[in-house]
PyMOL Python script that loads the backbone (N, CA, C, O; Angstrom):
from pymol import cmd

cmd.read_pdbstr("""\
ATOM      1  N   UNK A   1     136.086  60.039 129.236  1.00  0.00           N
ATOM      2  CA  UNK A   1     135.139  59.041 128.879  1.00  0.00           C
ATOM      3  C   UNK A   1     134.453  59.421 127.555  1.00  0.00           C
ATOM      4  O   UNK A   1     134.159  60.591 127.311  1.00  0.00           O
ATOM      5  N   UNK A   2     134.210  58.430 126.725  1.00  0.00           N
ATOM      6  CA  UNK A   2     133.654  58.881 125.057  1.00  0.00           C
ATOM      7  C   UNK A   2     132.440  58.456 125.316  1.00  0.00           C
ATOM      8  O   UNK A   2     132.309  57.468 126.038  1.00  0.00           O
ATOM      9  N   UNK A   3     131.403  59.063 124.821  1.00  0.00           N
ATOM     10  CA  UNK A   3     130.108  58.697 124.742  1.00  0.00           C
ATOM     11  C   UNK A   3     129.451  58.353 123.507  1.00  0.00           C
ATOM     12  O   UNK A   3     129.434  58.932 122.421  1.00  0.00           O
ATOM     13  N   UNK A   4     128.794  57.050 123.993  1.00  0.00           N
ATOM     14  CA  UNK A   4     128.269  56.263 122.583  1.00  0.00           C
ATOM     15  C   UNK A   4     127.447  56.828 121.780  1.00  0.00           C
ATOM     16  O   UNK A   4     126.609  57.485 122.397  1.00  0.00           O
ATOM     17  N   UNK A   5     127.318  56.855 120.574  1.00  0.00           N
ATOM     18  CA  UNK A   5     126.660  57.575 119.578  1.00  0.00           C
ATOM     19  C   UNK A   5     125.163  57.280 120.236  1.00  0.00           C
ATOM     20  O   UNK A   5     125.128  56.383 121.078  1.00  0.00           O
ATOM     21  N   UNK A   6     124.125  57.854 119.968  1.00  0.00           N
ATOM     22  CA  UNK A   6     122.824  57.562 120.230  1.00  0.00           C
ATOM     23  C   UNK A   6     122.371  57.071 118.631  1.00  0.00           C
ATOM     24  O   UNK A   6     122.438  57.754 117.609  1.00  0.00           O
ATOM     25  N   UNK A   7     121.952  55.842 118.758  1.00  0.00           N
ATOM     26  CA  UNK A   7     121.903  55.203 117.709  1.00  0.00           C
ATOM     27  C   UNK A   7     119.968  54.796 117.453  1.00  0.00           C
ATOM     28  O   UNK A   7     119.501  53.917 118.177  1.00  0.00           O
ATOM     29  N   UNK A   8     119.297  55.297 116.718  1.00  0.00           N
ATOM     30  CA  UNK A   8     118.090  55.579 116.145  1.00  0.00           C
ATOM     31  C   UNK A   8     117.606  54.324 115.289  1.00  0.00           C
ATOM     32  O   UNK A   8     118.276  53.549 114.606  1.00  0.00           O
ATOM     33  N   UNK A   9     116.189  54.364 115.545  1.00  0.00           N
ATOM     34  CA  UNK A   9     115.805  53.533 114.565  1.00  0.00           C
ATOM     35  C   UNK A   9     115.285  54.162 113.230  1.00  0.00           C
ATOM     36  O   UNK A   9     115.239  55.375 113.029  1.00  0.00           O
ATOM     37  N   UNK A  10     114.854  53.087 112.241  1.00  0.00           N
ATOM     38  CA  UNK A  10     114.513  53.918 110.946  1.00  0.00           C
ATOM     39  C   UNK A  10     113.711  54.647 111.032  1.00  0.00           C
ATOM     40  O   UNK A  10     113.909  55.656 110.355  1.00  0.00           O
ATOM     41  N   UNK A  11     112.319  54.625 111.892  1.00  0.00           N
ATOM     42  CA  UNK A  11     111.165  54.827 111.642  1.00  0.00           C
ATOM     43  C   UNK A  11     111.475  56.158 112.818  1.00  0.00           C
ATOM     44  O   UNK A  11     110.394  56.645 113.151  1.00  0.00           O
ATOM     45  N   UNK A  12     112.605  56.812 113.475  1.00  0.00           N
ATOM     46  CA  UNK A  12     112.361  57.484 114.471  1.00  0.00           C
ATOM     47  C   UNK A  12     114.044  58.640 113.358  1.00  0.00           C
ATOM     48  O   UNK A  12     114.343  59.831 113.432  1.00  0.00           O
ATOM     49  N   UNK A  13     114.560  57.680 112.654  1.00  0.00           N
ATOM     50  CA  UNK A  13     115.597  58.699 112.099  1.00  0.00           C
ATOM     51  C   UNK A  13     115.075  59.649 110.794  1.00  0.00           C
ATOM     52  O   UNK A  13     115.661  60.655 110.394  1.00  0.00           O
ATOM     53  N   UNK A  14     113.977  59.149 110.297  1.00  0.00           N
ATOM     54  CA  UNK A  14     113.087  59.988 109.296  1.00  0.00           C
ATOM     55  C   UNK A  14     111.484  60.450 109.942  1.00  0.00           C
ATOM     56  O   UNK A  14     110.497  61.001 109.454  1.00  0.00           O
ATOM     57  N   UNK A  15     111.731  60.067 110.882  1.00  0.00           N
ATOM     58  CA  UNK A  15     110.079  61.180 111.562  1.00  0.00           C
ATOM     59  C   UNK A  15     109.185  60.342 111.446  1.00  0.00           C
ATOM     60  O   UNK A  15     108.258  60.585 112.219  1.00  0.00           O
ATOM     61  N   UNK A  16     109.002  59.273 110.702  1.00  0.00           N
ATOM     62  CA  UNK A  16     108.267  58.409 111.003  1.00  0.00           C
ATOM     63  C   UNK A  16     107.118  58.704 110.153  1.00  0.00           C
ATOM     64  O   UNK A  16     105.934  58.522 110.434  1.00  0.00           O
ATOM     65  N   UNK A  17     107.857  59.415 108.554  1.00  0.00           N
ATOM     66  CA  UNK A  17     107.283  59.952 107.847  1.00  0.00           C
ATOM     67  C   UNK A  17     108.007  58.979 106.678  1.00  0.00           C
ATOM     68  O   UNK A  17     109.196  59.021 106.362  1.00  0.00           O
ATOM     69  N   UNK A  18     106.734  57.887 105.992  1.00  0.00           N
ATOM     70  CA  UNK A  18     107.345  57.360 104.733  1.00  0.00           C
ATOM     71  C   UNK A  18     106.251  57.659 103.475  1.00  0.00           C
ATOM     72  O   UNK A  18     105.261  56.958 103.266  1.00  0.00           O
ATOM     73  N   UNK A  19     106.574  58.654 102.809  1.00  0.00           N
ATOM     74  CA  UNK A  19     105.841  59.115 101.470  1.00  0.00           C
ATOM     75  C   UNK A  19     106.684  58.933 100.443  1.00  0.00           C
ATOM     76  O   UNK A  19     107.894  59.079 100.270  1.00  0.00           O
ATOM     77  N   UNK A  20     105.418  58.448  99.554  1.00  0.00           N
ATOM     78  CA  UNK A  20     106.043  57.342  98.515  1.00  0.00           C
ATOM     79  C   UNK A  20     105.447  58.570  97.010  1.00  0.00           C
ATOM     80  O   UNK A  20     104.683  58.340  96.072  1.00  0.00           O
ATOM     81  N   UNK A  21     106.132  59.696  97.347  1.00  0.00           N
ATOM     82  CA  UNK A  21     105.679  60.813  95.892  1.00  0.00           C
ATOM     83  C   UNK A  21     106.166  60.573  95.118  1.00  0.00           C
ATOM     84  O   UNK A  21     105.461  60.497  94.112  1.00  0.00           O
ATOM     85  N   UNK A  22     108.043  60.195  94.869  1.00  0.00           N
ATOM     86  CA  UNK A  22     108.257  59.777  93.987  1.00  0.00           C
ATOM     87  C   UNK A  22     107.783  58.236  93.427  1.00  0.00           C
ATOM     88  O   UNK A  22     107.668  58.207  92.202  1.00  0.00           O
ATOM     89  N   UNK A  23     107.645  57.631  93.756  1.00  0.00           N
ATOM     90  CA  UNK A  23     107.236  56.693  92.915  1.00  0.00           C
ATOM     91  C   UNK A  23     105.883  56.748  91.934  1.00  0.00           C
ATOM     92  O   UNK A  23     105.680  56.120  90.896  1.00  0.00           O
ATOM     93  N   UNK A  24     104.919  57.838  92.704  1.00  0.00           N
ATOM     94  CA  UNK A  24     104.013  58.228  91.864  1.00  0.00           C
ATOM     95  C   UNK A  24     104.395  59.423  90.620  1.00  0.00           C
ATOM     96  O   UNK A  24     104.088  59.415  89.428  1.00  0.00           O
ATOM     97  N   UNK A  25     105.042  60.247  91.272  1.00  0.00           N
ATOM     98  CA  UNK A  25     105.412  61.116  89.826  1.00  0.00           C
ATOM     99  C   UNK A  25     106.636  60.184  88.373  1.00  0.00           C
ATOM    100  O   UNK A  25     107.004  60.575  87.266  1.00  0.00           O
ATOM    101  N   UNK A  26     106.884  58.978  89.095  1.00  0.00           N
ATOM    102  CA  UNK A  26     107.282  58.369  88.074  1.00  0.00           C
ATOM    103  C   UNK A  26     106.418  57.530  87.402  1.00  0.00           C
ATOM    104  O   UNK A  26     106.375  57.366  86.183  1.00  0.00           O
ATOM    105  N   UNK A  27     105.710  56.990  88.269  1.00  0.00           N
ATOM    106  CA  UNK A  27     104.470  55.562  87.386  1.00  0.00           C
ATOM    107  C   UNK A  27     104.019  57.114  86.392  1.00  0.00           C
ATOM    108  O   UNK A  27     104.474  57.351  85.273  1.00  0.00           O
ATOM    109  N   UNK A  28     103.227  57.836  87.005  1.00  0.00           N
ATOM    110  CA  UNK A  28     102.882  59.366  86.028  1.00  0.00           C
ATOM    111  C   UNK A  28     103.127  59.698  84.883  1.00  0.00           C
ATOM    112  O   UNK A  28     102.281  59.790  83.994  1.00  0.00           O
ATOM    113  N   UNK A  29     104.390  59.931  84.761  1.00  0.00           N
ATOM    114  CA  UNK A  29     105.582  60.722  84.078  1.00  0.00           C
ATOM    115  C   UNK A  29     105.509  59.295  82.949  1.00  0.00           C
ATOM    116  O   UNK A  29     104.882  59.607  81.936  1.00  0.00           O
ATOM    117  N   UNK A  30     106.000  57.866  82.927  1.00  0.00           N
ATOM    118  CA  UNK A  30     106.102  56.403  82.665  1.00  0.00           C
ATOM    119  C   UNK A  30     104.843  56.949  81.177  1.00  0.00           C
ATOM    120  O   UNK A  30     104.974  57.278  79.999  1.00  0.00           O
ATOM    121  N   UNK A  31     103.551  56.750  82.270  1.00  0.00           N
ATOM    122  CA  UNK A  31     102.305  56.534  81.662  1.00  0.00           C
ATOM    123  C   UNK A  31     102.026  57.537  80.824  1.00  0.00           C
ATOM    124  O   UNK A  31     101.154  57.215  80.018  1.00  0.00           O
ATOM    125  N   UNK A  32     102.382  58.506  80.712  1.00  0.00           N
ATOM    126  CA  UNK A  32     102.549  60.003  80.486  1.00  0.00           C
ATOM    127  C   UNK A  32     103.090  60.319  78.870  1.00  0.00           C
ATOM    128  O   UNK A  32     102.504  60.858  77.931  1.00  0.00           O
ATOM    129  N   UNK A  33     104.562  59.699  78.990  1.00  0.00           N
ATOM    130  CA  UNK A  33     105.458  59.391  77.932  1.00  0.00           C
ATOM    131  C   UNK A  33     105.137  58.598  76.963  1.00  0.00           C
ATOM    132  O   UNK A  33     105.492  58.705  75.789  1.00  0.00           O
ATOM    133  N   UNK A  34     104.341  57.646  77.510  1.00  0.00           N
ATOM    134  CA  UNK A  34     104.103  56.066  76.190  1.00  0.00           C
ATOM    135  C   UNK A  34     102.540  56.455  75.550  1.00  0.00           C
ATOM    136  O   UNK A  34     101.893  55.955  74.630  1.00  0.00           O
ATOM    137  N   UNK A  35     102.266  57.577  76.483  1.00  0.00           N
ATOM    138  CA  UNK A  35     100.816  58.056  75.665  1.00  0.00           C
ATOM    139  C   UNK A  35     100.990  58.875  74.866  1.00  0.00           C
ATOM    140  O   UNK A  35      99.945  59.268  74.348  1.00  0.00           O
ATOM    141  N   UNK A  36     101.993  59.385  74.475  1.00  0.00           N
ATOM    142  CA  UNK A  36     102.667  60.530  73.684  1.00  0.00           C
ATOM    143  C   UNK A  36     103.166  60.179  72.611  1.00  0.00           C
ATOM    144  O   UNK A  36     102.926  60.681  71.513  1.00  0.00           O
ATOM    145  N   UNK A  37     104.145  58.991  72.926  1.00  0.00           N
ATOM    146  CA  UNK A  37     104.813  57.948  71.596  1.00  0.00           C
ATOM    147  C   UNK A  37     103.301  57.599  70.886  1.00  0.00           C
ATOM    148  O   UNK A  37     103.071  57.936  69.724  1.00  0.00           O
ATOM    149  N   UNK A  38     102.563  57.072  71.505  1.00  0.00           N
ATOM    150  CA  UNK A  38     101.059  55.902  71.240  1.00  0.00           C
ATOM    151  C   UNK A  38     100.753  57.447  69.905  1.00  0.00           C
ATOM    152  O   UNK A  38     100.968  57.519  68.695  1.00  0.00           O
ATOM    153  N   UNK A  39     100.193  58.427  70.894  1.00  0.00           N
ATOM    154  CA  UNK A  39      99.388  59.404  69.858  1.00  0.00           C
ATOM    155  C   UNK A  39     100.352  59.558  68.670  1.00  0.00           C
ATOM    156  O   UNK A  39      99.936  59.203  67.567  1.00  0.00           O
ATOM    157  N   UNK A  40     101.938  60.185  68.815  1.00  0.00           N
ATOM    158  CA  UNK A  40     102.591  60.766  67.955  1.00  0.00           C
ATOM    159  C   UNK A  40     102.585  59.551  66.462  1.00  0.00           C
ATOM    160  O   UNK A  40     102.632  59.784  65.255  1.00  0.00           O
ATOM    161  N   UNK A  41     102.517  58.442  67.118  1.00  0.00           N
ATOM    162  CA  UNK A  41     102.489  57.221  65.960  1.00  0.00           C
ATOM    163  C   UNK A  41     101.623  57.021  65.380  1.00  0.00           C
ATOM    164  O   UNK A  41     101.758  56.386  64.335  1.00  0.00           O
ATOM    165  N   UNK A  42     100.044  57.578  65.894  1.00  0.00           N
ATOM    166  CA  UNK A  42      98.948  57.263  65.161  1.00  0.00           C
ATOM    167  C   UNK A  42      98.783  58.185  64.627  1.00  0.00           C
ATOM    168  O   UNK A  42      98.226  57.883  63.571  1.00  0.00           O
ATOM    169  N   UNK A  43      98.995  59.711  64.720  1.00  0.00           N
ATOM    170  CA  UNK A  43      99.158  60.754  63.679  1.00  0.00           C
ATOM    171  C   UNK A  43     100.237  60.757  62.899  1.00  0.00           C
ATOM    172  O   UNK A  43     100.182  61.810  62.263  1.00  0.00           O
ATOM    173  N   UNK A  44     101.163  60.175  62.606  1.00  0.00           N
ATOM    174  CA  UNK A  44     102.077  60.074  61.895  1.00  0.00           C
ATOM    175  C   UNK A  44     101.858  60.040  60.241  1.00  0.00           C
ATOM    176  O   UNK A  44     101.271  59.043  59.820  1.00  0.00           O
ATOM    177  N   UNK A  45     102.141  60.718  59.580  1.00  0.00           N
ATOM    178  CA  UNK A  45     101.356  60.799  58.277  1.00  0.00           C
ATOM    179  C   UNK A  45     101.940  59.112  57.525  1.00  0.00           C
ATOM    180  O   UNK A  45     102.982  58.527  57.818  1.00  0.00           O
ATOM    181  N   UNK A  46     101.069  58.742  56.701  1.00  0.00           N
ATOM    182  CA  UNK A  46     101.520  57.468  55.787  1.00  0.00           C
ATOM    183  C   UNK A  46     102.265  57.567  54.793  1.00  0.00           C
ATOM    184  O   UNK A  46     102.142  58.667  54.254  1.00  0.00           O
ATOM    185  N   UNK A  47     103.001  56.890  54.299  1.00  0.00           N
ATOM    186  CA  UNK A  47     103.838  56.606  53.528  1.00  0.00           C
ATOM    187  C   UNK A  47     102.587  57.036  51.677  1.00  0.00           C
ATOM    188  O   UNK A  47     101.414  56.724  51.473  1.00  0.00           O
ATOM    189  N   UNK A  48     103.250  57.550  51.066  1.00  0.00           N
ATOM    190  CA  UNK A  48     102.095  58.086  49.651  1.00  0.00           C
ATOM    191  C   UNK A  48     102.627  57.310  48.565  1.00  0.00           C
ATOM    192  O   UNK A  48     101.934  56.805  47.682  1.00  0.00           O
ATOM    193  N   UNK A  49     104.180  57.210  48.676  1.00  0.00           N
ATOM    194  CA  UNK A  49     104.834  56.636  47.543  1.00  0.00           C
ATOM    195  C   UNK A  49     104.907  55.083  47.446  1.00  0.00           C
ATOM    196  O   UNK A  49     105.250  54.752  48.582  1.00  0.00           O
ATOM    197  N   UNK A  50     104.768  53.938  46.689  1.00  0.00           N
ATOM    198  CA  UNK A  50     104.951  52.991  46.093  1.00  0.00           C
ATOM    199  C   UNK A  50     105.828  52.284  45.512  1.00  0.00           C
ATOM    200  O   UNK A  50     105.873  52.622  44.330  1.00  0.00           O
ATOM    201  N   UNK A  51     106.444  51.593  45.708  1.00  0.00           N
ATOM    202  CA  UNK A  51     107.578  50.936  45.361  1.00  0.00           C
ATOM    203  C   UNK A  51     109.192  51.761  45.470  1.00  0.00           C
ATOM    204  O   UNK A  51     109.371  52.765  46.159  1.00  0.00           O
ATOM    205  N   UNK A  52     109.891  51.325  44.927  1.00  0.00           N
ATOM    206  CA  UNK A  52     111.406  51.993  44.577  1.00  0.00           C
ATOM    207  C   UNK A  52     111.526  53.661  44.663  1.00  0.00           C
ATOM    208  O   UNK A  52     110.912  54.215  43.752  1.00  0.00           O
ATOM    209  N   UNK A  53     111.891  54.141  45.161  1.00  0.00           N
ATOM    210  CA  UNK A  53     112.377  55.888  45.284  1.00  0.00           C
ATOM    211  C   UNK A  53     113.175  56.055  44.398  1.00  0.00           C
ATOM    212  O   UNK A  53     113.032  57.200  43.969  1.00  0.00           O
ATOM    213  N   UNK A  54     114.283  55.301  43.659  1.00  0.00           N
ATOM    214  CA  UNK A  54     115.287  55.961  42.436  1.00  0.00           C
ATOM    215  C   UNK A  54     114.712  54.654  41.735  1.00  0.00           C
ATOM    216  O   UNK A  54     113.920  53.802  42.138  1.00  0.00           O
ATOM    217  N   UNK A  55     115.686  54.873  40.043  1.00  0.00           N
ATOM    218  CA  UNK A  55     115.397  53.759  39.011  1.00  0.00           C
ATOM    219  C   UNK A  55     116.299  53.233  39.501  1.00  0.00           C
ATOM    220  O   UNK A  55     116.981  53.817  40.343  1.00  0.00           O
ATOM    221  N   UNK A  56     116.594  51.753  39.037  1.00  0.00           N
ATOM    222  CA  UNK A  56     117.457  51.079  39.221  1.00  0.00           C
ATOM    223  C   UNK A  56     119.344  51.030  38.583  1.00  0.00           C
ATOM    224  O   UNK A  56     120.399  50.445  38.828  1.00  0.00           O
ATOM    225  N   UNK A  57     118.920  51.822  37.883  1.00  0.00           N
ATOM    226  CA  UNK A  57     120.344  52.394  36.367  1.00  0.00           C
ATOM    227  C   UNK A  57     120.050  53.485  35.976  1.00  0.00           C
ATOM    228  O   UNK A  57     119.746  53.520  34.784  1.00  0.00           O
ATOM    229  N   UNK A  58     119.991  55.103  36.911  1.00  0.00           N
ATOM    230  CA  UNK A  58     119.691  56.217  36.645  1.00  0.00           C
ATOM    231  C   UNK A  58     120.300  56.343  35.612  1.00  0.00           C
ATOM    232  O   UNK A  58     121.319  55.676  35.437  1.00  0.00           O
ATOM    233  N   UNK A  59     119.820  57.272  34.605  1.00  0.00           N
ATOM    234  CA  UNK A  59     120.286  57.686  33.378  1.00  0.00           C
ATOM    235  C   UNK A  59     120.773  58.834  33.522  1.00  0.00           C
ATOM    236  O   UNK A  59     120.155  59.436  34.401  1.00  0.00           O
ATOM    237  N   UNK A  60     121.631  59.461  33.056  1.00  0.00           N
ATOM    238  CA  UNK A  60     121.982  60.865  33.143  1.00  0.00           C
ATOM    239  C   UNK A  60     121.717  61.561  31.745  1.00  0.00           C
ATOM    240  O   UNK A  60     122.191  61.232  30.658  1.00  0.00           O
ATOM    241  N   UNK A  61     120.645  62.845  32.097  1.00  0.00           N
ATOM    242  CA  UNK A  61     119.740  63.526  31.653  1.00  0.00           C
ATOM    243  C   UNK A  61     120.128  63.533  29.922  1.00  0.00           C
ATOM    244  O   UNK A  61     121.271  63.311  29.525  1.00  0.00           O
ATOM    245  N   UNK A  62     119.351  63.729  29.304  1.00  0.00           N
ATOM    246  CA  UNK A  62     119.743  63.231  27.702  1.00  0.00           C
ATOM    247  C   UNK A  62     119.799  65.386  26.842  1.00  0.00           C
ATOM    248  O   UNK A  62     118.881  66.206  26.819  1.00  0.00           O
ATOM    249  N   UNK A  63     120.780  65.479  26.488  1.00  0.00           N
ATOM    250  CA  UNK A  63     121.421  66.442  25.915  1.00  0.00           C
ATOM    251  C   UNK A  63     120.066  66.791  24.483  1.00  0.00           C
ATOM    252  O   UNK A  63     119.416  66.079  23.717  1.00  0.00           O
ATOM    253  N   UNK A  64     120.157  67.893  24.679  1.00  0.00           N
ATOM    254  CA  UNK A  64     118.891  68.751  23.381  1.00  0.00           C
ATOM    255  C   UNK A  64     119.816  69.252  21.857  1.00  0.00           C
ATOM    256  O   UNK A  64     119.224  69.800  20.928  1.00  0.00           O
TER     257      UNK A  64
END
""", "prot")
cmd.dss("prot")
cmd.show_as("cartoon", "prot")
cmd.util.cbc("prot")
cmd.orient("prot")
């Protein structure tokens, strides 16, 4: 004779223990990260230079 599995409910197959840690070390971690981008962007040094970085028809250097 085979005997039927003993078949459990959810709340009796995990102890009847539902902790929700990860979801807090992620909202955390989330809030954590975008406060980091936020700061790193507002210290970010500014731009000093003005217009164009090369001339438009570099010249090559004029002979002495």
């Amino acid at each position: 004779m085979v005997e039927q599995p003993e078949k459990l409910t959810t709340n009796e197959a995990r102890g009847g223990v539902g902790l929700n840690v990860v979801r807090y070390v992620l909202i955390i971690s989330v809030i954590l990260a975008v406060a980091a981008m936020v700061i790193t962007y507002l210290n970010a040094p500014s731009p000093t230079q003005q217009g164009a970085t090369t001339s438009p028809d570099p010249q090559p250097p004029a002979a002495s």
